[in-house]
C-alpha positions, 0 to 999 in steps of 0.5 A: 501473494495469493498462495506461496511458500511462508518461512518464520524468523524470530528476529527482525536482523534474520528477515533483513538478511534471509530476503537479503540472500533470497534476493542475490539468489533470483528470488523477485516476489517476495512480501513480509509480515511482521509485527512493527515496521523494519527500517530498510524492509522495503528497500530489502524486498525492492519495492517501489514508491507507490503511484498513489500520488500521482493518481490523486493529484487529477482528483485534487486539481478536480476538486479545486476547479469545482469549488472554484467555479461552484463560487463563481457561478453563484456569486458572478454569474448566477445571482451577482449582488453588489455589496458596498461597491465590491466586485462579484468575482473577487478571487482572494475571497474564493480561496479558502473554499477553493483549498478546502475542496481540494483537500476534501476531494484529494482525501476521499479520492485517495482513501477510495483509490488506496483500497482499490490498490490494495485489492481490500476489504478482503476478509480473508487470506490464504496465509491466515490458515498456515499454523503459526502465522497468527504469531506475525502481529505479535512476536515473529517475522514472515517471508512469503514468497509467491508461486508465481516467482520463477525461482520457487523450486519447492525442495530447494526453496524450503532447504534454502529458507531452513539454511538461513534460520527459518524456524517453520516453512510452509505452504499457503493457499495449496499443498506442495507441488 
């Protein structure tokens, strides 16, 4: 949410209920702030599970296949030494490398595609200049809802979120359309 209209709640039971309504009412972009996590907040706002998983698991199976074959290729291929009568290529010895390098390669993948999903570093954001919202990682609760959404309208929205028990609205990112 890039710019939008922001509403501030002073309990955790009015979010829950004010995205509850804003929800039966057509509302689909809506985002929370608040100071701890809500049980039941994503369920609330209708997020999905995060396609992080899948995008790692191409990364960790890499990362597995490589230390394998870095292990192979020394040890079988490159520079065989028989030791003791042992056979160059001995799987179960490959192993704890293997894992190893499939845990590695799966963190940095994952660490690197979790900032390109959240579009981070980003040092600063619209919704820091709305007065107030400093308080969200300290003691209050935020509803944004993006402009993009359909069912913004400007004096209808503010009079709903006033309805449900906001105790400020306000724009962020632009002045009011």
């Amino acid at each position: 949410m890039r710019r939008g209209l922001l509403a501030e709640f002073e309990t955790p039971e009015a979010l829950l209920q004010a995205i509850a309504e804003l929800r039966s009412r057509g509302y689909r972009r809506l985002d929370a702030f608040t100071p701890y996590p809500i049980h039941g907040l994503e369920q609330a706002l209708g997020f999905r599970r995060s396609p992080l998983t899948w995008l790692v698991l191409p990364f960790a199976l890499a990362g597995t296949a490589g230390g394998y074959l870095v292990q192979w290729y020394c040890n079988a291929f490159d520079y065989p030494l028989n030791v003791g009568g042992r056979p160059a290529h001995a799987a179960p010895a490959f192993i704890p490398i293997t894992f190893e390098m499939m845990v590695l390669s799966a963190a940095l993948s994952g660490f690197v595609i979790l900032l390109v999903l959240s579009r981070l570093p980003e040092l600063s954001h619209p919704v820091f200049d709305v007065p107030g919202f400093e308080r969200a990682s300290i003691d209050r609760f935020w509803i944004g809802i993006d402009a993009r959404d359909p069912a913004l309208i400007s004096p209808i929205t503010e009079r709903d979120l006033t309805d449900l028990g906001a105790l400020t609205v306000a724009w962020a990112g632009k002045e009011r359309s």
